[in-house]
N, C-alpha and C positions, 0 to 999 in steps of 0.2 A: 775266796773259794768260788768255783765256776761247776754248778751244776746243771742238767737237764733233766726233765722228765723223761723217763723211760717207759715206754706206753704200752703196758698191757704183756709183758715178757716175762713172766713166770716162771721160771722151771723149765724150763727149754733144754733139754739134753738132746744131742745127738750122736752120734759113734763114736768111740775112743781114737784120741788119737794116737799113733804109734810110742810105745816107750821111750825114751832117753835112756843112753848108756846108764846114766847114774840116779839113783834116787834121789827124789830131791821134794820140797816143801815150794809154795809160792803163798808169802807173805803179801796181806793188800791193805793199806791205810784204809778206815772206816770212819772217816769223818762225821757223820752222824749218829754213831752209837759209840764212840770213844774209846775204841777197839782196833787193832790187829787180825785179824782174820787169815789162819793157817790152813791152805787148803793142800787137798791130796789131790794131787792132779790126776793119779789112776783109780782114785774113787768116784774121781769129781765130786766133791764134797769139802765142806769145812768143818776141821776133826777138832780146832779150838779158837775160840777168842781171847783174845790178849787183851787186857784193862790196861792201856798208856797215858789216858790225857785228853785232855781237849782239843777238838780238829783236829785228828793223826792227818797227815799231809802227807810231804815229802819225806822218802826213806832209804838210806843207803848203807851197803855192807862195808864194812872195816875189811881191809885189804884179806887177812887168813880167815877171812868168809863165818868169822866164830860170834861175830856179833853185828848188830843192824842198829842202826839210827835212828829214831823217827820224830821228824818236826812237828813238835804239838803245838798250832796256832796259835790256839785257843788259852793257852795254859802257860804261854811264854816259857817252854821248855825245851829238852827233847828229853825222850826214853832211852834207853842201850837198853835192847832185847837181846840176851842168850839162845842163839841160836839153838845148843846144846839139851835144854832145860825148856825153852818155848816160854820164857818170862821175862819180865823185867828185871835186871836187877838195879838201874841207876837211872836216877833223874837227873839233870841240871840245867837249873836257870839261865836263860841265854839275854835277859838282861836283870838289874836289880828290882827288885822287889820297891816299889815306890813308896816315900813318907808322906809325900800331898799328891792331893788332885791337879785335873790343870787349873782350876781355878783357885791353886794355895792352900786348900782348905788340909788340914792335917787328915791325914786317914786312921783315926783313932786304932778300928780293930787289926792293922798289921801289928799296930804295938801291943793291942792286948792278948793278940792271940797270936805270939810268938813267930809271924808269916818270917819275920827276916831268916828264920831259923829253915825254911823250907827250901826242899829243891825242885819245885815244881810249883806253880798255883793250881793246879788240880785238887793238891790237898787241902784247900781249901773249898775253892771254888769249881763246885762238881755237879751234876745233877739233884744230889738233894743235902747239899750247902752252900756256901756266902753267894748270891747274887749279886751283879750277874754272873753267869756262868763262863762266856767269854770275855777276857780280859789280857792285858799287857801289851806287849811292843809286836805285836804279831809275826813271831820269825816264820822264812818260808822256804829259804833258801838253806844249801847246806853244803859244805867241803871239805875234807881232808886236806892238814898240813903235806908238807912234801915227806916231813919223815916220821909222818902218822900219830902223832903226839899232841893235838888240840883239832880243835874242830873250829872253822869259819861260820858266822850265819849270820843271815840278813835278814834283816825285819822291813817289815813294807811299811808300815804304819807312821817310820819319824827317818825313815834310810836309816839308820842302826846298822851299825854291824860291831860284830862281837866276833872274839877267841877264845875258848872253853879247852883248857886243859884237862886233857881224859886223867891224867896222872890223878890228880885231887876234883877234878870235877867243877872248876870254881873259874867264872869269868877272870879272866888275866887283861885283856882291851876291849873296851869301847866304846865306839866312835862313831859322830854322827855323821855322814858325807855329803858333802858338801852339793848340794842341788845342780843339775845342768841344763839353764834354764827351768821351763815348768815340770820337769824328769827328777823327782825329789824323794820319793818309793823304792827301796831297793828291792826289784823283785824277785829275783833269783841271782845266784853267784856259782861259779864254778872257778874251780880252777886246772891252770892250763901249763903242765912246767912249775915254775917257780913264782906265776904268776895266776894272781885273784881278779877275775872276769867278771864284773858287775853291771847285773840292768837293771836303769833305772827308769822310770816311765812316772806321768804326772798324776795326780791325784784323779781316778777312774770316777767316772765314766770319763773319756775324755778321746781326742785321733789327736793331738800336739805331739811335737816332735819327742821323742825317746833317745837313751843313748846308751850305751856300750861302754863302759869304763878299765881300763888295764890297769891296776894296781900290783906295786913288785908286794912279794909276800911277807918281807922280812918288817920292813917299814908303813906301807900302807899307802905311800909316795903315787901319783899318778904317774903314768908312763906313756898312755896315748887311749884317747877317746873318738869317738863317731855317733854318726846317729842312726839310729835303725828303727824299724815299723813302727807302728802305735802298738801300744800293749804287748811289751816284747814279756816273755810268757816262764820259760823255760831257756836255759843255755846248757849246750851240751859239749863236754870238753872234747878235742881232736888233737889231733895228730898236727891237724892242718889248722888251728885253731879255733875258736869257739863256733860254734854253729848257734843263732838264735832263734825261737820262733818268735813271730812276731803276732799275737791271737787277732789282734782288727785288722790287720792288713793283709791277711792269708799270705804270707809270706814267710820263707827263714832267709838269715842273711849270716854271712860266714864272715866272721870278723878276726884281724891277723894285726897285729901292730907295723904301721908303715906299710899295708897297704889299705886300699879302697875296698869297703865290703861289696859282698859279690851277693850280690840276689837270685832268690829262686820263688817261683811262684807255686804254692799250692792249693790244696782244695779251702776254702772257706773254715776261720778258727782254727790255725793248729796251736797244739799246746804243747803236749809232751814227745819226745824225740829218743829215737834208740836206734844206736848205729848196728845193724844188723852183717855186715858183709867189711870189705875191704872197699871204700868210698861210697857204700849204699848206708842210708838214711830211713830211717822208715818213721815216717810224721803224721802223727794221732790227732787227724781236725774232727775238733771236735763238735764244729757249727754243721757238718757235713755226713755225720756218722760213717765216718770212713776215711781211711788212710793212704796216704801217697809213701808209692817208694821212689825213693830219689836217689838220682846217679848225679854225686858231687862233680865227677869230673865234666859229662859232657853236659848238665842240667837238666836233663830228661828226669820224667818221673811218671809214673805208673798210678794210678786211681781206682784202690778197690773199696766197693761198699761193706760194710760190715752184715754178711746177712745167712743165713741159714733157714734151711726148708719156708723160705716163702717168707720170713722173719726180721726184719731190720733192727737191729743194735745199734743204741744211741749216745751221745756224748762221750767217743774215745777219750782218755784223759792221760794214761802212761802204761808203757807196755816193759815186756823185762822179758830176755831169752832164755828158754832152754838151755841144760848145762851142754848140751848135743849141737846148739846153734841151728837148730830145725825147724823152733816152734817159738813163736813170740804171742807171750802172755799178753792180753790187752784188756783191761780194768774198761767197762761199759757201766758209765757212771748215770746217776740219777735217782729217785726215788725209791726204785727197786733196783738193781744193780746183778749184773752178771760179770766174769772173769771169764773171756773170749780165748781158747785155746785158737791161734792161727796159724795156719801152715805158709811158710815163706817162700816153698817154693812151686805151691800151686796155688798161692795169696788165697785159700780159702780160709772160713770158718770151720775148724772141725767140729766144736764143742763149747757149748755154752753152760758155765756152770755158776748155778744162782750166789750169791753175796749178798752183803746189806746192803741198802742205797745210801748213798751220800760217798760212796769211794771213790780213791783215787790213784796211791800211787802202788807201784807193785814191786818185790823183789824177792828171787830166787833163793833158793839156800841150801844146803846140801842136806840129808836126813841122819840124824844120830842116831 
């Protein structure tokens, strides 16, 4: 988890910006108070929090937009939130529940206190039960099958990756991947087609080489790898295929099997990535408090700060668009934390609307 302090940004409101055709919610991971945060974009305001888990992360909708994902780090989980309802209804472990430490030792209280039987470590280990609070295989990453019936997810902590049948909810593989070179962390995965896009990067802190992995979906089989920045961050699936950021190298790199990745240089730390247009890119550095818009085809890209009435907004971390394709939400993460209403096509700040601190990732949803 990568945060900043956010220095002194309060409650910063400024003018509405213009409606979207459709109503709609902007869901934001609250990694520090183990929450979901529903906000109302034409209130600007947050109307509820959502209790999921330990370190909400990473979070993605299910294709008919009825339900959302969200990678609990912390909790070796994820949640499926009801869109519908604005709840949880299912947890599921994204690896097993362990019998010993690494050091062999038995872990008595899984077995006394029935842990095998849970779908979460949250319900255990939460703010005021079993310490520590954070614990398990830390998944980070997160994917849809091709025909929507398991979920992929990569753990950084041992490269883990696991398949999770929504059907019954219950790990079906997993498997550890095989290191490339000191790149042994699986950090994020997407998939791209019929195929699972994994990066892996070396035990942080660290600038050693990283790499890019193509796995077919069915089998797990390697298909073709490369190497890309240090601390590749975020992978974003395409058309044209995987886009990565690479967070210490200020760069993405656009990775396609059978060819050579193609580099693009942006502002200092990016991390999260959201394709906004037909070959534009719009990349949230986060070392920079500020975003580059990037044109895939000729490499050009664009650098705007994040700032409002004289105000700069700090550690960009993931943005998510409007149902209208007008407005892209962008999570301003840190200690105190704002959801940055932007306008894309006068790259301003419209609207800064307060959140908890410690967030990070964000997604739309339509309003029931």
């Amino acid at each position: 988890m990568r945060v900043g302090m956010l220095l002194g940004l309060i409650g910063l409101v400024a003018c509405s910006s213009p409606p979207s055709a459709r109503p709609h919610y902007v869901l934001v991971s609250q990694a520090g108070s183990s929450t979901v945060a529903v906000i109302d974009p034409t209130q600007g305001k947050t109307i509820r929090r959502i209790t999921v888990g330990g370190l909400p992360h990473r979070m993605m909708r299910s294709p008919d937009g009825r339900k959302v994902y969200v990678v609990l780090v912390g909790s070796q989980a994820v949640a499926e939130v009801d869109v519908g309802s604005l709840a949880v209804t299912r947890t599921f472990l994204t690896a097993p529940v362990p019998e010993r430490r690494a050091d062999g030792t038995l872990i008595q209280a899984h077995f006394d206190q029935g842990a095998f039987a849970q779908t979460t470590c949250f319900a255990c280990h939460n703010p005021g039960g079993a310490k520590p609070f954070i614990v398990g295989e830390r998944p980070v990453g997160i994917a849809l099958s091709s025909d929507a019936s398991r979920l992929f997810i990569s753990h950084i902590r041992q490269g883990l990756l696991s398949e999770v049948s929504l059907q019954d909810g219950v790990i079906v593989r997993s498997e550890r991947l095989p290191p490339s070179g000191a790149a042994q962390e699986a950090a994020d995965l997407a998939r791209v087609g019929s195929k699972l896009v994994v990066a892996l990067r070396p035990r942080q802190p660290s600038t050693e080489a990283s790499a890019v992995r193509w796995l077919d979906e069915q089998t797990w089989q390697t298909l073709a790898e490369a190497h890309t920045g240090a601390d590749p961050a975020f992978v974003l699936p395409l058309e044209e295929g995987a886009l990565v950021s690479n967070f210490e190298s200020n760069t993405l790199s656009l990775h396609a099997p059978g060819a050579a990745p193609r580099g693009f240089t942006v502002m200092p730390g990016p991390l999260g990535m959201l394709r906004v247009g037909e070959g534009q890119v719009l990349s949230l550095n986060y070392y920079s408090n500020a975003v580059s818009l990037l044109n895939l085809e000729t490499g050009e890209s664009e650098n705007h700060r994040l700032e409002l009435a004289g105000k700069t907004f700090v550690n960009p971390t993931h943005a998510a668009l409007s149902p209208d394709g007008r407005l892209a939400y962008i999570v301003s993460s840190g200690t105190e934390g704002h959801l940055l209403v932007f306008d894309l096509r006068s790259s301003k700040v419209l609207r800064a609307i307060p959140i908890d601190g410690l967030s990070f990732d964000v997604a739309v949803v339509g309003r029931h």
